[in-house]
C-alpha positions in Angstrom: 3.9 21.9 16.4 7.0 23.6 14.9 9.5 22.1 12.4 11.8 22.1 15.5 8.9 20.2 17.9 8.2 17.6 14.7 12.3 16.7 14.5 12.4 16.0 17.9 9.1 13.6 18.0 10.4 12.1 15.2 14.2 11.5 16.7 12.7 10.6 19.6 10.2 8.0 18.0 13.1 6.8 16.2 15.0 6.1 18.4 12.3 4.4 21.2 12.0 1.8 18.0 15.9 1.2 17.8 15.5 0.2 21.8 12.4 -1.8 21.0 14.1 -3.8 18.1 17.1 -4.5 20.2 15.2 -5.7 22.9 13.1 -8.0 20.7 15.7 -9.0 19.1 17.6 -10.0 22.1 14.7 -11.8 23.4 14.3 -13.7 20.3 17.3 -14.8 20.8 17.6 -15.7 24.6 13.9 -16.3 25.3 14.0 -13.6 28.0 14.0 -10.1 28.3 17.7 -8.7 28.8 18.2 -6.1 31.5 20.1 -2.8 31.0 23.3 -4.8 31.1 22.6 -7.1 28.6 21.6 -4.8 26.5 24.4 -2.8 26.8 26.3 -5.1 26.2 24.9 -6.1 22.9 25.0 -2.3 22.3 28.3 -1.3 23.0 31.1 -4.3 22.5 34.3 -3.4 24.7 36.7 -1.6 22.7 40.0 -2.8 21.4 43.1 -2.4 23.3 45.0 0.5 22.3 48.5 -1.2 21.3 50.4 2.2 21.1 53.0 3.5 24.3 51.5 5.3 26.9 52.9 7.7 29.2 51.2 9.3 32.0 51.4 11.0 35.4 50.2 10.0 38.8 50.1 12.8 41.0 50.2 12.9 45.0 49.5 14.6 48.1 52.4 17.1 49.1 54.8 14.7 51.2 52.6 11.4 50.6 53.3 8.2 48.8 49.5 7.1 49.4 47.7 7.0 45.8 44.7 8.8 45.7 41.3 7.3 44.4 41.5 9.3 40.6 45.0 8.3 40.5 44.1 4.5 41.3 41.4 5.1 38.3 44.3 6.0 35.8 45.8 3.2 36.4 43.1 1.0 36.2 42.5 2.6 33.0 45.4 2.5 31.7 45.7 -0.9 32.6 42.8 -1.6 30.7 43.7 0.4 27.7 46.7 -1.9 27.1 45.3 -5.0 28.1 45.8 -7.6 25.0 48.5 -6.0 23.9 52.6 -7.1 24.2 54.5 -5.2 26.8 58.1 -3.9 26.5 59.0 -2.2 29.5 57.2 -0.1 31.7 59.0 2.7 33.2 57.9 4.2 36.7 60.1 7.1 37.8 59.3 8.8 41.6 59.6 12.4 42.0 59.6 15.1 45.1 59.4 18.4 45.6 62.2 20.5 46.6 61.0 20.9 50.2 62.6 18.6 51.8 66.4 17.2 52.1 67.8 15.5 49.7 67.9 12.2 51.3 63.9 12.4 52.3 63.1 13.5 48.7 64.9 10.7 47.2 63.3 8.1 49.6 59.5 9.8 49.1 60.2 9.7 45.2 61.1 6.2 45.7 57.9 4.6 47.8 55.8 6.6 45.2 57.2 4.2 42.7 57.0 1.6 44.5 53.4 2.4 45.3 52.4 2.8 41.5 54.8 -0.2 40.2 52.3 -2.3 42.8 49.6 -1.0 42.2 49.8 -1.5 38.4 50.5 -5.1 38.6 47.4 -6.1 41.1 45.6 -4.2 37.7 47.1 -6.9 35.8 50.7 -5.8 34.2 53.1 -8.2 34.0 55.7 -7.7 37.5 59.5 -8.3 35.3 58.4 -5.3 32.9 58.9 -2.9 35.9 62.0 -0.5 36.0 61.7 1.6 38.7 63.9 4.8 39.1 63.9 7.2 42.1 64.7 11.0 41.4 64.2 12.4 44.1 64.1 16.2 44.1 65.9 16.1 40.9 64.9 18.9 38.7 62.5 19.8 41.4 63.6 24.0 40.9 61.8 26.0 38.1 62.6 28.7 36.3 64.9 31.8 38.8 64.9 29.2 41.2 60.9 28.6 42.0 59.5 25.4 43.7 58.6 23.0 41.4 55.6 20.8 42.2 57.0 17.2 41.8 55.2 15.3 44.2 54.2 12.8 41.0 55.4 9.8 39.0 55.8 9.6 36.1 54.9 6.3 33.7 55.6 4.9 30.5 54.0 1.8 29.0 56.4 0.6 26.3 54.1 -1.3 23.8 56.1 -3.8 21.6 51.9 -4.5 19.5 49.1 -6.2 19.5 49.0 -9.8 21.9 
């Protein structure tokens, strides 16, 4: 066996004993075995709320306000990540592209914030923190007059510390 082939037997005998030990340990204390779970969740305790503003996008289809599923995960993580914490205001502003009219733009940009302003409260953030602002295609055109891509809303957590 190699030096190389020795440091891996050994890390891997080490740490087959660290399991062991927490797994005795935890049935020391219980009586019964704990399943992957448990132990986990001795392992790993959840972490502590980040108590710090957070600001954050939420991007859409082109010309949909329906949230997609990784944008309904960063909001459930986001959620999560400020959980604990006192809230100041959260700010939810809707955006559109420049495809459309004006009037359309403006009321896409707005059910996109409504969408994410819901959305965020059934994860758990307090409803009067919300102000909501529609921009419609606002600042929509680049640079020499390009397309932007808008079809997003933006959010900002306002964190006044720690609950």
């Amino acid at each position: 066996m190699t030096g190389d082939g020795r440091m891996r037997g050994m890390a891997a005998g080490w740490s087959g004993a660290l399991v062991a030990g927490l797994m005795l340990t935890a049935c020391a204390e219980t009586g019964a075995r704990p399943t992957g779970a448990a132990l986990a969740a001795r392992v790993a305790p959840a972490p502590a709320p980040s108590c710090a503003d957070l600001n954050f996008p939420i991007y859409f289809q082109i010309a949909s306000d329906q949230l997609t599923s990784e944008a309904r995960q960063v909001i459930a993580d986001s959620a999560a990540r400020v959980r604990g914490c006192r809230l100041g205001a959260v700010d939810v502003i809707g955006l559109a592209d420049a495809r459309s009219t004006a009037r359309r733009a403006l009321a896409l940009s707005e059910r996109r914030a409504v969408v994410v302003a819901d959305t965020m409260k059934a994860a758990g953030l307090p409803a009067p923190n919300f102000q909501l602002e529609a921009r419609g295609k606002e600042g929509a055109r680049g640079r020499r007059g390009v397309l932007g891509f808008n079809h997003r809303v933006d959010v900002t957590i306002h964190v006044a510390g720690a609950g």
